[in-house]
Structures are given as C-alpha cells and as structure tokens.
Wavefront OBJ file of the C-alpha trace (Angstrom):
o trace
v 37.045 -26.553 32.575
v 39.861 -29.292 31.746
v 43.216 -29.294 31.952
v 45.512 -31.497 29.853
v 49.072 -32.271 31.094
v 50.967 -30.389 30.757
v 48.643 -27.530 29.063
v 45.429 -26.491 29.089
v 43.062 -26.921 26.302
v 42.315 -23.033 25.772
v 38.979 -23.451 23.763
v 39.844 -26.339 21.407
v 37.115 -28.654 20.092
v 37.486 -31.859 21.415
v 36.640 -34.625 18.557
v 33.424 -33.770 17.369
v 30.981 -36.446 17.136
v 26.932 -35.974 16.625
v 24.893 -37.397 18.825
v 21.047 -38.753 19.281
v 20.282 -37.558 22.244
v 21.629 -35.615 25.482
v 21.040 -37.823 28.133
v 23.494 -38.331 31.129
v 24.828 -41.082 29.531
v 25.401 -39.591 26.248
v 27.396 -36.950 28.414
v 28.783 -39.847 30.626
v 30.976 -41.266 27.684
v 31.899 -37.426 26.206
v 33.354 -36.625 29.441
v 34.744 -40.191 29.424
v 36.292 -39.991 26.548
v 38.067 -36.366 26.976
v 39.698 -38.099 30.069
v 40.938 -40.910 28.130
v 42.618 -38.119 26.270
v 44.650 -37.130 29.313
v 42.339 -34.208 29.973
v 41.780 -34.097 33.427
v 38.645 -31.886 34.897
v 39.146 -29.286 37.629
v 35.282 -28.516 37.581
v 32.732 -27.727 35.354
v 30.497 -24.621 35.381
v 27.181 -24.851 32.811
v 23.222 -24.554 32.474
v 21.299 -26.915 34.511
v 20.623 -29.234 31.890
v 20.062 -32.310 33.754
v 22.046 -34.643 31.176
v 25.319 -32.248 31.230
v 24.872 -32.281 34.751
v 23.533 -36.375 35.290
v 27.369 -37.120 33.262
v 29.651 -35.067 34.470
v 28.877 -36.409 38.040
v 29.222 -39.944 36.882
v 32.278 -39.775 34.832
v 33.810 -37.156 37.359
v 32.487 -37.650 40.787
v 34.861 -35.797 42.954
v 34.998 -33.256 41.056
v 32.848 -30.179 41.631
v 30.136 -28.449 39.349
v 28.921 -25.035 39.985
v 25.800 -23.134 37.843
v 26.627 -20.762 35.236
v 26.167 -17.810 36.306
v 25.156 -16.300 33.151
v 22.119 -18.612 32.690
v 21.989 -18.171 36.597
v 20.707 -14.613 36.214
v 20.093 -13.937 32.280
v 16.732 -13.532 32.825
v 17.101 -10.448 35.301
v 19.245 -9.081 32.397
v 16.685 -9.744 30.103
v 13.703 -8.203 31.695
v 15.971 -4.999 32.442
v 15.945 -4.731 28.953
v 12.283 -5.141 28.887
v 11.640 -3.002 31.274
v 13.590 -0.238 29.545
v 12.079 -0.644 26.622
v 8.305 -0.182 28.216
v 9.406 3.078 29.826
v 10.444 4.506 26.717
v 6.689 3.603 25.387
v 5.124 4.761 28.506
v 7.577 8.147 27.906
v 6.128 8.841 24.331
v 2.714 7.820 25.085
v 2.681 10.672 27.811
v 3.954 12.952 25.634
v 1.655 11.882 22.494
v -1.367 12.279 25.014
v 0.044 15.890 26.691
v 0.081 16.887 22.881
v -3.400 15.708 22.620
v -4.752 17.764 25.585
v -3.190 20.785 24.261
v -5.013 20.584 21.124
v -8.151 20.478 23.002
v -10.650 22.834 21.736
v -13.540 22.531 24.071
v -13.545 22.526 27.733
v -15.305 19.701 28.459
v -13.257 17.796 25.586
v -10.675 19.275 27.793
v -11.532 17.597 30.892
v -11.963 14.612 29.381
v -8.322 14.296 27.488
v -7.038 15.564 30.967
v -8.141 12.750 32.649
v -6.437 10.345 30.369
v -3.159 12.214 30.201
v -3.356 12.085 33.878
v -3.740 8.103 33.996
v -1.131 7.529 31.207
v 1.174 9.803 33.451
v 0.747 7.787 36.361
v 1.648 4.339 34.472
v 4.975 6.262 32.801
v 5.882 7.399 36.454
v 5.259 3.565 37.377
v 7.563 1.925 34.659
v 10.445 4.376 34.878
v 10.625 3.773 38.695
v 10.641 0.244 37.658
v 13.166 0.047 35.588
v 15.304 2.701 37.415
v 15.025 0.160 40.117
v 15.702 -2.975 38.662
v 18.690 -1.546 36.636
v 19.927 0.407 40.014
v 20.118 -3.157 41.790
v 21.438 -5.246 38.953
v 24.560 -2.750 38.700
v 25.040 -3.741 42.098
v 24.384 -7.625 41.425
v 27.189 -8.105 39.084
v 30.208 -6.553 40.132
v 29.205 -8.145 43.451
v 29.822 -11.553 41.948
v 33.392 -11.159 40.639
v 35.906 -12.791 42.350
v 37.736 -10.175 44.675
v 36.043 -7.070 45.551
v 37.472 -3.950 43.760
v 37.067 -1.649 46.381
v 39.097 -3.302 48.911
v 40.722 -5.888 46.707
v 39.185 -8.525 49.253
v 37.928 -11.925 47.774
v 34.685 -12.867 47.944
v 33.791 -15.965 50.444
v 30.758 -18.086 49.853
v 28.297 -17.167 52.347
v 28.863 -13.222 51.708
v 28.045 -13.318 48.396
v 24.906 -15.523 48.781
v 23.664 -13.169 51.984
v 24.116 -10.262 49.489
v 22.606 -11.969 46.321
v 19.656 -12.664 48.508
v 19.255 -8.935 49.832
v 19.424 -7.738 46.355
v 16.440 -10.208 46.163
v 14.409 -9.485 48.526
v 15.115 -5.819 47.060
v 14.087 -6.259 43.504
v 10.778 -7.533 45.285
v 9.780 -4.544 46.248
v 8.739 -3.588 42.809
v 5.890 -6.589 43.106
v 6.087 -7.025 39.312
v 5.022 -11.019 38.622
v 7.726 -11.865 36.344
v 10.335 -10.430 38.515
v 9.263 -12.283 41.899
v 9.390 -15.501 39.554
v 12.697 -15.119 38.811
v 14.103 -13.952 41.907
v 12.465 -17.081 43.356
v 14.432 -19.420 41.068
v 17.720 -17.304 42.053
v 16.824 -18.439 45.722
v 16.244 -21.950 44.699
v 19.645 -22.184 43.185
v 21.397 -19.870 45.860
v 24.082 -22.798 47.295
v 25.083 -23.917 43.612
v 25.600 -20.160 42.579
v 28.162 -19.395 45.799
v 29.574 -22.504 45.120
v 32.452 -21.312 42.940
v 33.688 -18.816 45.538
v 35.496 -22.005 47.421
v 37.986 -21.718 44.859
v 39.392 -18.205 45.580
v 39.213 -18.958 49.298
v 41.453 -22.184 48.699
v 43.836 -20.624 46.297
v 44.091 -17.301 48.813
v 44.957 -19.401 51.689
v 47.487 -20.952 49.472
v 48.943 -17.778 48.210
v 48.797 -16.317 51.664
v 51.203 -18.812 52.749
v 53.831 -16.933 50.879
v 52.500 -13.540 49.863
v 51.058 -11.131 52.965
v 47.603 -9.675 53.360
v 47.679 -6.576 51.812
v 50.425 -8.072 48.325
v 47.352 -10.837 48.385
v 45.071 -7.622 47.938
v 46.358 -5.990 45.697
v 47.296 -8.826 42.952
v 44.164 -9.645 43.477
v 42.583 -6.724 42.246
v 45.277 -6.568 39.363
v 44.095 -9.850 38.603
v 40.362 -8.902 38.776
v 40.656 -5.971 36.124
v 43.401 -7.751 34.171
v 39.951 -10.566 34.012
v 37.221 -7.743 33.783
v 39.349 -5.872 30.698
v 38.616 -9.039 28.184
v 35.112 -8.774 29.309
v 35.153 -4.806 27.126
v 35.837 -2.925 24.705
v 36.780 0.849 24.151
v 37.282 3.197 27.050
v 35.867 0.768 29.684
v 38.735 -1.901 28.441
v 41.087 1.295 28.652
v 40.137 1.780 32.219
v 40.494 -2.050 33.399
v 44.191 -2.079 31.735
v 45.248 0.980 34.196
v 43.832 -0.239 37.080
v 45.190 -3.228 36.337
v 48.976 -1.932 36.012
v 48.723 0.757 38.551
v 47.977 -2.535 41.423
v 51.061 -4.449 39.504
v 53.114 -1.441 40.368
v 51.839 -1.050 43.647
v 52.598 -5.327 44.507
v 55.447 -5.509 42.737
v 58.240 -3.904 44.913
v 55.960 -5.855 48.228
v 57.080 -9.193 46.290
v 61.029 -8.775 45.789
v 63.700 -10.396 42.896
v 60.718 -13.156 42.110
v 58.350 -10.498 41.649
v 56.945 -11.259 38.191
v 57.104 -14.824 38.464
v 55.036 -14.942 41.905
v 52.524 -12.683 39.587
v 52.154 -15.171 36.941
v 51.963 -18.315 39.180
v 48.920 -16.242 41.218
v 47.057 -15.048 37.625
v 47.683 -18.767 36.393
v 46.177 -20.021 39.875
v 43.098 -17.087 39.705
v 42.596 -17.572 35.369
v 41.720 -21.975 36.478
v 38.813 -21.100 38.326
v 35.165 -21.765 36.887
v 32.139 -19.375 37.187
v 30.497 -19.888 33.801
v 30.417 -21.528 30.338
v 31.580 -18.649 28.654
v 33.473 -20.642 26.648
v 31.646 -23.059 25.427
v 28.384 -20.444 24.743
v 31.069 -18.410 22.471
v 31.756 -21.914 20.863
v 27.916 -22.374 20.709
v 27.589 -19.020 19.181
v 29.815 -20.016 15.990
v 28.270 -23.159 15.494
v 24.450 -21.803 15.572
v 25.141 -20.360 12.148
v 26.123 -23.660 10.276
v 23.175 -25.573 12.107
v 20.301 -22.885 11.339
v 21.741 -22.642 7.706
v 21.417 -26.607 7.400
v 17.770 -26.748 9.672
v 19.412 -28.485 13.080
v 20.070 -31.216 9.966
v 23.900 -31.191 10.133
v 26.311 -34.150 8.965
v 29.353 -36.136 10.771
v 31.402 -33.996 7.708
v 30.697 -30.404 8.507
v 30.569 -31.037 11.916
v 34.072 -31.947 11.497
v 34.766 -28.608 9.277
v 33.414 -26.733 11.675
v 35.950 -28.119 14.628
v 38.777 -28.216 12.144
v 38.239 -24.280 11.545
v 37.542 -23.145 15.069
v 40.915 -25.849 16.404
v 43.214 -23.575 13.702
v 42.285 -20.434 13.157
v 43.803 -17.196 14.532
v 42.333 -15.458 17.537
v 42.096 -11.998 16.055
v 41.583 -10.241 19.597
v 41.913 -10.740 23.401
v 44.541 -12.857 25.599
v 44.986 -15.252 22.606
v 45.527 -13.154 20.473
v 47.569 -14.106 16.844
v 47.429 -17.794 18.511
v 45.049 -21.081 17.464
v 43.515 -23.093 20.207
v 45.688 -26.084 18.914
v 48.504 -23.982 19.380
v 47.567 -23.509 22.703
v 46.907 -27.061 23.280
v 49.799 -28.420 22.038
v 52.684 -25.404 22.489
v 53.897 -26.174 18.570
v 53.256 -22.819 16.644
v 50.991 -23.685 13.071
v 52.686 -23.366 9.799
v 50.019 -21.251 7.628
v 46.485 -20.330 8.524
v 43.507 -23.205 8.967
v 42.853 -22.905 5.098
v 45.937 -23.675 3.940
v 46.275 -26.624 6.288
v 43.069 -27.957 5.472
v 44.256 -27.868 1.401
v 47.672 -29.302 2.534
v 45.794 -32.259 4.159
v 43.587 -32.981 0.789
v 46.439 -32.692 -1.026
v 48.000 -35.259 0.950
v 45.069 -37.428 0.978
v 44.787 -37.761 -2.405
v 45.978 -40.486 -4.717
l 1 2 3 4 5 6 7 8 9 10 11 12 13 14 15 16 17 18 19 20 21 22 23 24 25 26 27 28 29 30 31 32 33 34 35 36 37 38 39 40 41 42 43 44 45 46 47 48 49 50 51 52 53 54 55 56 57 58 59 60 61 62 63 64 65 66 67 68 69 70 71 72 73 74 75 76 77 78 79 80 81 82 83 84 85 86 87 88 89 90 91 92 93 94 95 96 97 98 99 100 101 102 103 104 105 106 107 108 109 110 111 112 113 114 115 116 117 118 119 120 121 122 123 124 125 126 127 128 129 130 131 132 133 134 135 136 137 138 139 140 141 142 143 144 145 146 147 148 149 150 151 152 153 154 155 156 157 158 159 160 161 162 163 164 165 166 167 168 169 170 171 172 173 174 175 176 177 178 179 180 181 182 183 184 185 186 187 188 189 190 191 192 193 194 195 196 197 198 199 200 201 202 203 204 205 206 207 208 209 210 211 212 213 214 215 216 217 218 219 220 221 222 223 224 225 226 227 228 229 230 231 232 233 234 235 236 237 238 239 240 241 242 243 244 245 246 247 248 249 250 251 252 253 254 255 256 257 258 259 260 261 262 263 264 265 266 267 268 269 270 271 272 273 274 275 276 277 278 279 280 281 282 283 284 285 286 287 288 289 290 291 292 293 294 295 296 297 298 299 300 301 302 303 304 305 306 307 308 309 310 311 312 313 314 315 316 317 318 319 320 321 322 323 324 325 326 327 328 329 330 331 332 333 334 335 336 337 338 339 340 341 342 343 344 345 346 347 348 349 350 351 352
C-alpha cells in the first residue's frame, strides 16, 4: 500500500512500463520510481515472490512487509474444494453400487456385490468426514484472521492469532491426508510473517484509545470490521454486514459526543490504511490476464499503456468507489466524460 500526499492512490496504475525480468532489482527501481512520484509506502502485503520481496526491502527498508494472506492459505481453500468435490463422487458411487446390489439376482452374486458396496461405503464415510472437517475448521480460520473479533469487538494481537492459526493446524492434521499436512506445514513455516500485520491494529488502538474509551474503541471497531467485511459480499450476506455495521455506529455514536462522526471517519480512515493482502493488485491482475492470454504473454509498450489508461479512468460501477475513477481518487479533480471519450479527446488533440 502507498500513500501519496495528500491522497491515496485508490487502485490507480502507476506508469506502466514492461519489463525483462522480475528480479529484486527490476522491483528495486519500480518501487523507486513510485517514490520519486511522492508516493510514500506504509507497507506492502504480497506473494512471496522473492524479487517483489528482494525490492521492496531495498528501496523501502524501514518499512514493513507482511505475506498475503490470500496466497498465505489459498491452498487450504483450494483443497476444500477438492475435497468436496470427491465426497460428492464417493456419495454417487455408493449409491450407483447400493443400486447394483439390489439388482442382484443370485445369492452368491449377492454376497459378492455386498462386499463391494460395503468397501465403497466405507471410503464415502471417509471423504465426507474429511471434508466436513476441513470445511468445519477453515470457517473457523478466516473470520479468525480479520482484524477485530466480532464477537467481542476486541482486536486481534499478534501472538493470539498465530497460537490459534497453529491449533487450527495441528487440527486439520488429524485427518492425516498428505496434501493437507504439506500445506499446513508451509502455514507453520510462514507463521511470524502471517501475524505480522496485526501490529498495525494494536498501534492504531493504542492511539485511538488515547481519546476514545474501551468499550467506544469496541464497538467502532466492529462497525468498522463489517463496514470492511460488507465489500467483501454480495446479496443477503452484504445486507447483513451493512446492519451490523449501523446498529454498532448507533450504539458508539452518542459514547463519542458533538465530534461524533468526525472521530468515526478519522478511526475508519486509520483502520481502511492497514495491509493484510494484495487484493488490490490480484483484482488489477485479474483485468489484465485477459489482454495478455489474448496476445500469448506477447504484449506491447502500446496496449500496455491502453490497458492502464482504461483501468486509471473508468467508472467503478460498484463498492466504496463507486461512480468514481481511480484518477479521480488520486488526484480529487472529478473527470469530464467517461475514459473513452477522453482517450478520443487526447487523439484529437494529438493530431496535426
């Protein structure tokens, strides 16, 4: 995440450039060059690619970098899915085999199909428990990570959340499936960069708490965390993160007096700066991966630049940014026509 002074960059491009490789020093003189631009870093969350990481360091080192969390654990999410899927084999393979045995005409045919269904049984029973598992501890794994707890509206601290990531662990273990133990092992490996990210909330809440008391702290907080969790959904679970998130306004507004709403803003502005994940920059990713598979990874200085001049000026048509550009954002100077217009207004202007 960078900030510019005075605003933040809210998802605009930076000047697009292609590059030969993506060594550290090839990352070195991107991050560089984005402070040359007045952006100044407050921390960067990403993969562990070791040139991102290699660069950052040496073009910001006092600044801190924590692991995404999304690539952190996207393999648990992954095999979840797996694993559902091979229950819902196992499921109609029972069946197809208990229809089977039924048509049995024999007894000793019988006997025979009996067995099987009996085996095939067993290894449905297996996969659904499994799964059920697995899914059972993951639903615990991820609201565990947000920021403030929305039970109790506590934040998280570092070493809580890495003593509970680690239980859920040793948990998912149990199920002794290969795969799983592999990955659970590289969540251990990477435990200290993964609670990294919870300093943040523990220095901003000591800040705040200066000012607001215990349970106000609490209760923004949670306002905060479903106001964060609501642009994370859609449909009735958005619904549900909207009311939470106004009934705890409600509650901490009369705690904070005349100032109220401003205190409110300051605190979400404070709580919205921290960094967890590339979220960002993987939705950014996930507009560009169209133009590069289209052109075979074979893409030109020119439609890179096409690419950054539509995604700097067109309209967010949902979410927080909604009906705004991220140059808008940038800059605070509303656009004058959509991106395609602009971009003909610039040819035209180009021209002889």
């Amino acid at each position: 995440a960078f900030r510019s002074s005075p605003v933040t960059p809210a998802g605009r491009l930076s000047d697009g450039w292609r590059a030969s490789d993506r060594t550290g020093n090839t990352w070195k003189q991107h991050f560089s060059e984005l402070k040359d631009h007045q952006f100044i870093a407050k921390g960067l969350g990403s993969d562990r690619g070791v040139g991102i990481i290699n660069g950052f360091q040496d073009a910001c080192p006092d600044v801190a970098w924590c692991s995404d969390h999304f690539h952190e654990f996207s393999d648990l999410t992954k095999l979840r899915v797996t694993l559902e899927k091979q229950a819902y084999a196992a499921i109609t393979e029972e069946e197809e085999r208990l229809r089977v045995l039924n048509n049995a005409k024999s007894e000793e045919n019988r006997q025979k199909r009996l067995q099987h269904y009996e085996s095939v049984k067993a290894d449905c029973n297996q996969k659904i428990a499994q799964y059920q598992h697995v899914s059972d501890l993951l639903d615990l794994l991820f609201p565990g990570l947000y920021f403030f707890d929305l039970t109790t509206g506590q934040h998280r601290q570092e070493h809580h959340v890495k003593n509970d990531v680690l239980t859920l662990m040793d948990w998912l273990d149990e199920c002794e499936h290969p795969k799983l133990q592999q990955q659970t092992q590289s969540v251990r490996n990477h435990i200290d960069d993964i609670g990294l990210c919870y300093r943040q909330v523990e220095e901003i809440c000591l800040e705040l708490a200066k000012t607001l008391s215990e349970a106000t702290l609490k209760f923004v907080g949670l306002a905060w965390q479903h106001d964060h969790q609501s642009h994370q959904h859609k449909g009735e679970h958005k619904k549900y993160h909207l009311a939470e998130r106004d009934f705890w306004l409600e509650v901490a507004m009369p705690l904070l007096g005349e100032h109220a709403q401003l205190q409110i803003e300051q605190a979400f502005e404070l709580f919205n700066g921290m960094v967890r994940t590339s979220s960002l920059v993987e939705m950014v990713n996930s507009q560009i991966r169209p133009y590069l598979n289209s052109c075979k990874g074979q893409i030109t200085q020119e439609h890179l630049n096409l690419i950054m001049f539509y995604h700097n000026h067109h309209l967010y048509k949902s979410g927080k940014r909604k009906g705004k550009a991220p140059i808008e954002l940038l800059t605070g100077i509303p656009l004058k026509g959509d991106w395609l217009e602009r971009l003909l207004q610039i040819i035209s202007q180009s021209q002889p």
